[in-house]
N, C-alpha and C positions, 0 to 999 in steps of 0.2 A: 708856286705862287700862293701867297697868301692874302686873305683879304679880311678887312678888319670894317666892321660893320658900326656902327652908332646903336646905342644901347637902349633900347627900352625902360621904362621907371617905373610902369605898374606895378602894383603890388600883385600877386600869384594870386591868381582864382582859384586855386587847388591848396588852397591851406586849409590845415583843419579846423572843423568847428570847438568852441571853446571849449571846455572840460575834460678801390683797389688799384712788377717790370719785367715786362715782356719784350724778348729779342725774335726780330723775324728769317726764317728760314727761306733760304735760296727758291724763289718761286719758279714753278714749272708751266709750261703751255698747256693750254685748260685742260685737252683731250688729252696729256700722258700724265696727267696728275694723278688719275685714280691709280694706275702702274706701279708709280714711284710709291705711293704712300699705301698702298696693299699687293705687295707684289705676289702675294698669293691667291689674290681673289681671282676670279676669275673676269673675265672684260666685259663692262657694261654693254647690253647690248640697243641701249639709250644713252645721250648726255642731259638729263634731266636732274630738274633738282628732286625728286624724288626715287630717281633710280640713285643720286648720291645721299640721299637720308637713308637707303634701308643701306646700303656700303657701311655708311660712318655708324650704324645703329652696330656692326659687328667689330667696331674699335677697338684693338687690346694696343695701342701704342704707348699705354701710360700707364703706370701703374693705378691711378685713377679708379679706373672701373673696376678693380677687385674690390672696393669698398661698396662700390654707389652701386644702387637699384638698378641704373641703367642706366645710356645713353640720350641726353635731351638736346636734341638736334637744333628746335628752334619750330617755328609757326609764324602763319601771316599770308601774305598775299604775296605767291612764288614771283610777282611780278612788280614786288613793292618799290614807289622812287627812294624810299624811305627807309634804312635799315636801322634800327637801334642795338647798338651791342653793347650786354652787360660782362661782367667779372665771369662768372660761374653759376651753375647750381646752387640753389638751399637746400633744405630739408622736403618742403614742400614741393619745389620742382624735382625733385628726385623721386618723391615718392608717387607723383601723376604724372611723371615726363614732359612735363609742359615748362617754358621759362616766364619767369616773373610772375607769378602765382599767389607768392607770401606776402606779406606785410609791403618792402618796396615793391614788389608786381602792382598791390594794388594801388600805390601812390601812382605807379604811372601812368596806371590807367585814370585815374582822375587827371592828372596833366594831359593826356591826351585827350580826355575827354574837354577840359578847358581851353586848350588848342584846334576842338574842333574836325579831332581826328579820330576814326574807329580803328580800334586794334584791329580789326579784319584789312585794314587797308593798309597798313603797313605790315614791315618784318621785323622777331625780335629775336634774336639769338644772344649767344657769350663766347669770349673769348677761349675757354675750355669748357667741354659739352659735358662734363663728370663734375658729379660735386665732391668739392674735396673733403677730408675728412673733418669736422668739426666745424665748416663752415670759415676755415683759414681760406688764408690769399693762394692765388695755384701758386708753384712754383717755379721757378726760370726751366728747368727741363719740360713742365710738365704742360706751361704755355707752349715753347717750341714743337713738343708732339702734336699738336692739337691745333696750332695756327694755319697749315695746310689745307683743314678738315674746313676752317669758316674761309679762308682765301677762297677756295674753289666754291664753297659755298654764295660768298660774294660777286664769282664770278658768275655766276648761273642766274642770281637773283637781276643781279644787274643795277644796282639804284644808284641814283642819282647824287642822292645822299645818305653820310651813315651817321650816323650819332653817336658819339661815344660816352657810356655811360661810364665815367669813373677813372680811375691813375691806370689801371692795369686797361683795360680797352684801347687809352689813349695811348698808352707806352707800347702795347701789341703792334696799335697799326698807323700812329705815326710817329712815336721813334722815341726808344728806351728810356729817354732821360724827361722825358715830355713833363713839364710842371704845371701838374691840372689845377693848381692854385691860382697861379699866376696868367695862365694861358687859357684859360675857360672861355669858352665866348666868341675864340677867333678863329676863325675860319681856315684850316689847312686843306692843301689838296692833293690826291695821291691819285695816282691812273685816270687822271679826266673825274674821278669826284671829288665832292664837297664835302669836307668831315668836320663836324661840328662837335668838339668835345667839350665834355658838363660833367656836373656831380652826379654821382651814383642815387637812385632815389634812397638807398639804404643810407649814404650820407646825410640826405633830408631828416629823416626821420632818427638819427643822433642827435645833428644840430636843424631846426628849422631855420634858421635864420638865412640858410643856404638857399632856401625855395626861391626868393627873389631872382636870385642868381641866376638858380636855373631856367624861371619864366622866362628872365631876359633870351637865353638862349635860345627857347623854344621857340619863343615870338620870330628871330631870325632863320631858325630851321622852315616855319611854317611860309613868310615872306620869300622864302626862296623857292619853297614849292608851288606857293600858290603861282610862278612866275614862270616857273617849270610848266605845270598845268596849263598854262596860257599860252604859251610858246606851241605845247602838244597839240593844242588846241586850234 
């Protein structure tokens, strides 16, 4: 089902002041997933999402991590309705382990903050947890390794809604050919959630003229939650 929403026309409160195709892999039931995708580890003896971050924190499925400083699993609230997922690593998140940290980390954190939401309240992860080399797009193998790792990841968190930040996000996890140009803003649905896919904030900060764009969307990520919350409620 899809559902297409009426568009917002404010102008972005998170402008500044003057002066990323992914194919998805055969998904497995929650509890044999760690198995399939480390068959050498040994068996959690928790199904938590941090008993699967220190798991995914020893990933060699990609050639990936021979480059990168490490593995950046992702942060937020293990129990957020709200997941936001970007591309990959930068430089910055590689080198603190933490995602969206850089230049777009910090845009979105203004859009979040102009939508009235703490990063502690939401989740934000990427579609591969290694930065690639040079800050290039992952590639079609190196997404496949790695789609597993945020699947099970999404299943643990559990939210209601995910946000897709970018072409590679949206192609990962609602379907290879996805055109985030044209399709921005409307609302798909995969496993009982609501996936809201948008520009990259790194796309913001190329072209601004995108910001609009993206308020609009945000404004319907947020209307859906605040509705969420009241229903919880």
């Amino acid at each position: 089902m899809r559902i297409k929403n009426s568009r917002e026309s404010n102008s972005p409160p998170f402008q500044d002041s003057p002066g990323r195709a992914g194919a998805q892999e055969t998904r497995q039931d929650g509890a044999a997933v760690e198995a399939v995708i480390f068959p050498d580890a040994p068996a959690l003896q928790e199904r938590s999402l941090d008993a699967w971050r220190r798991l995914c924190l020893t990933c060699r499925r990609c050639s990936l991590r021979q480059e990168a400083k490490g593995v950046v699993f992702g942060e937020g609230n293990p129990r957020a309705q709200i997941l936001f997922v970007g591309e990959g690593p930068g430089g910055e998140e590689d080198k603190l382990g933490r995602p969206f940290v850089g230049a777009a980390g910090q845009l979105l954190d203004r859009i979040l903050a102009a939508a009235n939401l703490a990063r502690e309240e939401v989740y934000i992860a990427n579609v591969v947890k290694c930065r690639p080399p040079g800050n290039r797009q992952p590639r079609k193998e190196e997404i496949e390794a790695c789609l597993p790792l945020l699947q099970r990841q999404i299943e643990l968190i559990d939210p209601a809604i995910i946000v897709c930040l970018g072409a590679v996000a949206s192609r990962a996890l609602i379907r290879p050919d996805f055109p985030i140009t044209r399709e921005r803003g409307c609302w798909q649905e995969l496993d009982n959630r609501m996936l809201m896919p948008t520009f990259h904030p790194a796309a913001l900060l190329r072209d601004p003229g995108k910001k609009k764009a993206v308020w609009e969307d945000i404004q319907l990520v947020v209307k859906l939650y605040t509705q969420i919350c009241g229903e919880e409620s």
